[in-house]
C-alpha positions as CSV (number, residue, x, y, z in Angstrom):
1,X,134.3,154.2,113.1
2,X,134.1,153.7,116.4
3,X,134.7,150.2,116.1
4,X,137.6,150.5,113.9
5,X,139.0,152.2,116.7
6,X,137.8,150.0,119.2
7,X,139.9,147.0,117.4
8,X,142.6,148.6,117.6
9,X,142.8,150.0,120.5
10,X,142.5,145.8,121.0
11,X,145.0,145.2,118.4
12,X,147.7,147.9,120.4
13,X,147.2,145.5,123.3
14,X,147.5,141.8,122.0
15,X,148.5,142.4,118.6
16,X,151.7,140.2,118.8
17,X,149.3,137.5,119.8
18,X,147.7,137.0,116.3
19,X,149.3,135.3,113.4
20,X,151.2,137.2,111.4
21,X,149.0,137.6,108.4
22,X,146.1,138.9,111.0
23,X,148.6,141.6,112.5
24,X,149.4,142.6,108.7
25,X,145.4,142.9,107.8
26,X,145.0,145.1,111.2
27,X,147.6,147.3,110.3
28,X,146.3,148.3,107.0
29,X,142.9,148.6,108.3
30,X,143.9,150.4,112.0
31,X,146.7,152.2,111.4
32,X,146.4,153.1,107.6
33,X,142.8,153.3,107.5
34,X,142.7,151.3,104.9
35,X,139.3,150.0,103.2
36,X,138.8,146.0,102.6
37,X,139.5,146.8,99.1
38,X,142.6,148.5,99.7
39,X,143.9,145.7,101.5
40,X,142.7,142.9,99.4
41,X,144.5,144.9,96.4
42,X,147.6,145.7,98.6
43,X,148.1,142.0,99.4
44,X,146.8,140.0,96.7
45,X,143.6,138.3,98.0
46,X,139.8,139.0,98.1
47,X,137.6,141.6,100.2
48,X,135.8,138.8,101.7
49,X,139.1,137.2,102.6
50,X,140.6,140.5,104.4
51,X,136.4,140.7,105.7
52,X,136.7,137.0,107.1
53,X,140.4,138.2,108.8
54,X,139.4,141.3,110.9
55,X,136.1,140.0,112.2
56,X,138.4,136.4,113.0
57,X,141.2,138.9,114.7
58,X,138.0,140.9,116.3
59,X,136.8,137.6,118.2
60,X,140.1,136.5,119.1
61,X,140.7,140.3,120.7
62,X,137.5,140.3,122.5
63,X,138.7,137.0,123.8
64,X,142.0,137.9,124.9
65,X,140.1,141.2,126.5
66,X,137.2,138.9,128.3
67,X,139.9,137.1,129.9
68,X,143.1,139.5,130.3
69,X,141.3,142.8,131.0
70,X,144.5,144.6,130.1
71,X,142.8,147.4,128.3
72,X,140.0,147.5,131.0
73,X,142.5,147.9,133.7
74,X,144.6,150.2,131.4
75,X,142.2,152.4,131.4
76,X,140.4,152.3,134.5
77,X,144.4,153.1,135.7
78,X,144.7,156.2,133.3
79,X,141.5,157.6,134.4
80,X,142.9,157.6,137.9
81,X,145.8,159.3,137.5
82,X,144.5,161.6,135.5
83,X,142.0,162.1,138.5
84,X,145.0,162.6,140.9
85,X,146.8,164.8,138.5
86,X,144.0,167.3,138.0
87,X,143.5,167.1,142.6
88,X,147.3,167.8,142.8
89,X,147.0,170.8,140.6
90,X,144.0,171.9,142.8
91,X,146.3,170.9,146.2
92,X,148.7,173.2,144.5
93,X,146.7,176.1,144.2
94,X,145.2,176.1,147.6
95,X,148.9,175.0,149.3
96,X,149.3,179.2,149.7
97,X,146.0,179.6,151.8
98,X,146.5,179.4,155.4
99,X,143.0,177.6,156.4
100,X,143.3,174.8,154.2
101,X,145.4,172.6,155.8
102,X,142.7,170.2,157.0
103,X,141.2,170.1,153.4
104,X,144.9,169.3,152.3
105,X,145.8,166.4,154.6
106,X,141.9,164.9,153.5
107,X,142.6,165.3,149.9
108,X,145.9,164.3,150.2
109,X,144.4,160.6,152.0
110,X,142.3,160.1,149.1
111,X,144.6,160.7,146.7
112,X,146.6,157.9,148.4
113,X,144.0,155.7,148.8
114,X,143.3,155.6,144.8
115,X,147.2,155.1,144.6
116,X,146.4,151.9,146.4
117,X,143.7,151.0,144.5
118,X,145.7,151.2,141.4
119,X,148.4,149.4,142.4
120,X,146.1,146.4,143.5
């Protein structure tokens, strides 16, 4: 399972790169959950045949991944907002207490320096 999901968490990011009868395959099996013999009797052809598709597709996602590192930096990205989102909400619960305000301005820097680093 967690492959299936892994391809198409792959698939959501360079799926418009494959061919079209590759993005059709993925789709059954990703999005519908579909099993090889579902597909192969959806569409006509043989389980190996929707077999030889996805692990084809697989490579050619790994590849585009290897080399892009869109869903790498996606995610390295998300993680880092939701790191700032979860500080602010801390910054915001500590923003009535007088003595805090050199705690603020620090969390407040690092929050901007992983802004930075997100944007680079």
């Amino acid at each position: 399972m967690e492959k299936k999901l892994r391809i198409g968490d792959l698939y959501e990011f360079y799926g418009q790169l494959l061919t079209e009868k590759q993005r059709e395959i993925l789709d059954f099996y990703c999005i519908h959950d579909l099993s090889f013999g579902e597909i192969a009797e959806e569409l006509g052809i043989s389980r190996q045949g929707v077999y030889d598709t996805i692990k084809r597709a697989e490579k050619i996602l790994d590849e585009y991944e290897s080399k892009l590192e869109l869903r790498q930096r996606f995610n390295n990205r998300e993680t880092i907002i939701n790191h700032i989102i979860s500080e602010l909400d801390t910054l915001g619960s500590k923003a009535g207490q007088p003595s805090q305000s050199g705690d603020l301005k620090n969390a407040l820097e690092q929050l901007r320096q992983e802004i930075m680093e997100m944007l680079e």
